[in-house]
C-alpha positions, 0 to 999 in steps of 0.5 A: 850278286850280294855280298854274301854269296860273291864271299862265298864264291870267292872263298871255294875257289881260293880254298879249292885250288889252295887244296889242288882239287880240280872242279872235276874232282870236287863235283865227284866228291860232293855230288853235284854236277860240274857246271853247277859248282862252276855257277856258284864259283861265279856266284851265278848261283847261291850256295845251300846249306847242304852244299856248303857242308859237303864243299866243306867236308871235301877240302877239309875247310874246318867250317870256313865255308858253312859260316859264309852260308845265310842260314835260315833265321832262327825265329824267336824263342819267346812264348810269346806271353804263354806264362803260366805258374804250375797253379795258374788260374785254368786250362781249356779243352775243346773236343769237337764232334770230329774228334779234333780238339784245341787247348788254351790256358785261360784266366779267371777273366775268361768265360764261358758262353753262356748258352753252353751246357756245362757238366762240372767236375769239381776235385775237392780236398776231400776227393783229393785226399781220397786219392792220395790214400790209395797206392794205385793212384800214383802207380795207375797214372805211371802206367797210363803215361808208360802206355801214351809214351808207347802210343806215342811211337806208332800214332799221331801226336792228334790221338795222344794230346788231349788225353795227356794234356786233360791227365796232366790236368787232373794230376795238377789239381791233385797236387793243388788239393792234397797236402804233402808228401803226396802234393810232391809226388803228384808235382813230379808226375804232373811235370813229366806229363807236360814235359811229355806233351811238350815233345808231342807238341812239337812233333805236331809242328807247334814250337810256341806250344812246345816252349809253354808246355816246357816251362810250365812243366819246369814250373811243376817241377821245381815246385816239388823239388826236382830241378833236374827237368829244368835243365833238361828243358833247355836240352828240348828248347836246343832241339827246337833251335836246331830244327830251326838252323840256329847252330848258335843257340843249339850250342849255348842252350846245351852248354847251359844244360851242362853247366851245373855239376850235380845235374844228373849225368845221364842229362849232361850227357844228352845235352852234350850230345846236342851241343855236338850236333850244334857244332855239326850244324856250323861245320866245326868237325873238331869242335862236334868229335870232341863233344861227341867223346865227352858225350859218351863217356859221360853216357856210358857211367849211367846205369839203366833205369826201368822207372818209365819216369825217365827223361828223354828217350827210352826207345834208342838205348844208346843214344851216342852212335845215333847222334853221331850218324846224324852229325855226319851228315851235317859235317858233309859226310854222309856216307860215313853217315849212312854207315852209322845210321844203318848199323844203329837203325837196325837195334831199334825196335819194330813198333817204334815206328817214330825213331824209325822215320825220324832217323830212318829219313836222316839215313835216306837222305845221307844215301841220297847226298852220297849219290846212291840213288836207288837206295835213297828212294827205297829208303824213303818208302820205308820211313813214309811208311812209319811218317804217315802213321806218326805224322811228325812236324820234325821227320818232315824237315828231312824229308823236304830236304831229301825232296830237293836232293832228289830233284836233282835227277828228275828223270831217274825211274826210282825219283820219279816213283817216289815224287807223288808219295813224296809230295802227299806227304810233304803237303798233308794237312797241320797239325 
């Protein structure tokens, strides 16, 4: 046994019995069976996460237990060289015959095969200021990031990426060739497109993407004056590091999201949102409560926006209760999970096929940690339906982890039925 989980056995039963509460009696509250709890008390068997957070939640050990769990390792958060100012020196895109495609940033050193046929496209200055004139360029380009936001809720980060990644490339080049105050505006547009892709990307399972993307949106942005997307930037790099197990980093980028006074409150009110799931993450429930009333007081002071420029989501209008069904499950709470997440799931709208697998598979899987089983199963139908369709790297985190809580009623009709689903899904091919 090492040392971590010999603690870890050691600190349940001390804490277990401090509390009166028989290993019969826990088993029932978290869902496990007898004779594997009493494995881990011997240190037979290592503790999980999700095991932590319930035994936790159910002796009211105030985070105590999950702290003593190996969490994943959050790998590194560096882009890994993918640095590039809002005026680098050029992108490549590659679109197969297939329909597939690649990007790449590229320097001046790069090059072209020679035996390739080029068809050039140059934006001069003269085309720029052309399009500068016009008051549909800036208000077209609005629409068409609008209508990729809403493709993006129903379809595979695949069919949106390329047409993004090539307007935002366009949008730049305007705003390299046109002279202020249109250079400003075509920046700001510019930004919310790679910011944009940036969420799309790590949708498709791609975090180095995902944080170079990110910057060079803020790069965009703080170029033309807009330094609210930085500090959002660091509220889309908290979400990488909780889908990474780091409760740590989640919490301190959120802090940092929140630090400034004059960011907008509608972003400090986001990033506190995930600063509590960060505390979720790491079983404090005080600490995750406390955050989760600031986070609404400061949400419920914005006013409703109509500008499709928003950052952050549009499609769950009230973003506070959502996020407390999550945190719920991560405190080892999940009925109380499951009640809130149901109630929220239902005001989504019907085409946003996204939010409905992303929180849908949260609200499967707190049914399952609860010991519904049934329901679970039905649920989880229901959410492959909308995570085939959008093909997101982030709803699969989940529905692996309903796939190990399932696997513990191996023979039960409805597990059985979903198992092969289940599975096809879990092994499709990356993005």
């Amino acid at each position: 046994m090492d040392d971590r989980a010999r603690l870890f056995a050691e600190e349940l039963r001390r804490i277990r019995l401090a509390a009166g509460v028989s290993l019969s009696e826990l088993a029932k509250r978290v869902h496990y069976s007898k004779g594997y709890l009493s494995k881990i008390e011997t240190g037979v068997k290592p503790a999980g996460t999700d095991l932590a957070r319930r035994c936790d939640a159910a002796l009211d050990a105030g985070g105590e237990l999950v702290a003593l769990v190996e969490h994943r390792g959050p790998a590194s958060a560096d882009a890994d060289g993918w640095q590039e100012s809002w005026a680098g020196d050029g992108w490549m895109l590659n679109l197969e015959s297939n329909g597939s495609s690649w990007f790449n940033p590229v320097t001046g050193r790069d090059t072209v095969d020679s035996g390739t046929a080029l068809l050039a496209f140059g934006l001069t200055e003269r085309h720029a200021s052309a399009a500068a004139q016009q008051e549909t360029t800036i208000a077209g380009y609005q629409k068409i990031f609008e209508q990729h936001r809403l493709i993006g809720q129903t379809t595979s980060p695949a069919l949106v990426l390329p047409a993004l990644i090539a307007q935002t490339h366009t949008l730049r080049g305007l705003a390299k060739a046109t002279r202020s105050p249109m250079r400003v505006q075509f920046l700001q547009l510019a930004s919310r497109y790679a910011e944009y892709v940036g969420w799309m990307t790590q949708e498709a399972g791609n975090d180095r993407a995902t944080l170079w993307w990110t910057q060079s949106a803020v790069e965009m942005a703080n170029a033309a004056g807009d330094l609210d997307l930085a500090a959002h930037s660091l509220v889309r790099n908290a979400l990488i590091a909780l889908y990474r197990d780091d409760a740590k980093q989640t919490v301190e980028l959120s802090r940092q999201a929140q630090a400034d006074p004059k960011t907008p409150v509608r972003i400090r009110g986001l990033a506190a949102l995930r600063e509590a799931q960060g505390h979720a993450l790491a079983g404090d429930d005080r600490l995750c409560r406390n955050t989760l009333d600031r986070a609404k007081q400061l949400l419920e002071t914005v006013v409703s926006s109509a500008d499709g420029m928003v950052l952050g989501t549009t499609v769950v209008s009230n973003m506070a209760p959502m996020v407390t069904g999550w945190c719920m499950y991560d405190l080892g709470r999940p009925a109380e999970a499951a009640e809130i997440l149901a109630d929220e799931i239902a005001r989504l709208p019907v085409s946003s096929r996204r939010a409905h697998a992303r929180f849908g598979a949260r609200l499967a899987l707190s049914h399952a940690a609860a010991g519904d089983i049934d329901h679970a199963c039905s649920l989880t139908h229901n959410v492959l339906d909308s995570a085939e369709l959008v093909d997101s790297a982030t709803v699969r985190f989940d529905l692996r982890r309903i796939g190990r809580t399932l696997a513990r009623w191996p023979s039960h009709s409805s597990v059985r039925d979903l198992q092969p689903r289940l599975t096809t899904a879990l092994h499709a091919p990356a993005f």
